[in-house]
Phi, psi and omega in degrees: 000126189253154202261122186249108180316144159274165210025041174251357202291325173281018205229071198281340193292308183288328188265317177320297181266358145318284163307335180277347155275358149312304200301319220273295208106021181186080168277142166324100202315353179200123231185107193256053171329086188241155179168168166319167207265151203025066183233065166032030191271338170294295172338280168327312221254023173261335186277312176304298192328302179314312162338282167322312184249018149261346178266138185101337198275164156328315171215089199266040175235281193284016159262344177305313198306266180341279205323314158295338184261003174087356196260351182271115178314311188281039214218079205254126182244139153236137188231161191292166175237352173280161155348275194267341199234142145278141208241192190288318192282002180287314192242336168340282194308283199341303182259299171334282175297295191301321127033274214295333206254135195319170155314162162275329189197352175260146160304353170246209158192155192242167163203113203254146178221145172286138125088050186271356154305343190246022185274162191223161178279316196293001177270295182322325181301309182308298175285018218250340170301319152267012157283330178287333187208065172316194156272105168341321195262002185261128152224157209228140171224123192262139164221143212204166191222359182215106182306284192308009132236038176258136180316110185318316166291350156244009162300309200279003156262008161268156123284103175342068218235130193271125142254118187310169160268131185312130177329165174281324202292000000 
């Protein structure tokens, strides 16, 4: 049964290598969502997540829940906190350490970061060890509204999810 995401119906490209990484049982440790700013990709990568850290649980519609609600322990959502920038402490504690330590209650843990175009090499550096040699259970979904500035070392350890500009309609 394959799982049709929510704010993916304008996306075939994004419901396309989503599901089929649902479906596998084995998504990728990384996932870089880019396109223009209101193409649903915070939707789309709140809906993966849920996804992610329902399966295997005891009750995966309330951890779907928790997950929408912002409420899931294994659930790290990051937005830059500079002006302009992302800074070491956006990811340091949040990803970096918190990586290293198992899930609270799911077989995984997401970790979503906002605006990764505002990454720096010196943020990028940080993070770039666990984008390369995760923890099995971390899986990381990057999001960016502008790709041509997001750092190349941390573009080819992502996998790539297109989301197009939206129909007018």
């Amino acid at each position: 049964m394959s799982v049709v995401l929510a704010g993916t119906e304008d996306h075939p490209q994004a419901r396309m290598v989503l599901s089929t990484a649902l479906d596998s049982g084995q998504p990728s440790h990384a996932y870089l969502f880019h396109g223009p700013a209101g193409t649903g990709k915070r939707t789309v990568a709140r809906a993966f997540a849920a996804e992610l850290l329902a399966e295997g649980s005891p009750d995966p519609d309330g951890a779907r829940a928790r997950v929408m609600h912002g409420a899931h322990p294994d659930l790290t959502w990051v937005a830059p906190t500079g002006a302009h920038v992302m800074r070491v402490d956006d990811v340091e504690g949040p990803v970096v350490s918190a990586a290293t330590r198992t899930p609270f209650e799911a077989r995984r843990r997401v970790f979503v970061l906002e605006r990764v175009d505002t990454m720096n090499d010196e943020v990028a550096n940080r993070l770039l060890k666990t984008l390369e040699e995760p923890a099995s259970y971390v899986h990381l979904i990057l999001m960016t509204d502008q790709l041509g500035r997001v750092l190349e070392t941390v573009i080819s350890r992502c996998q790539l999810v297109r989301f197009e500009p939206l129909p007018a309609s």
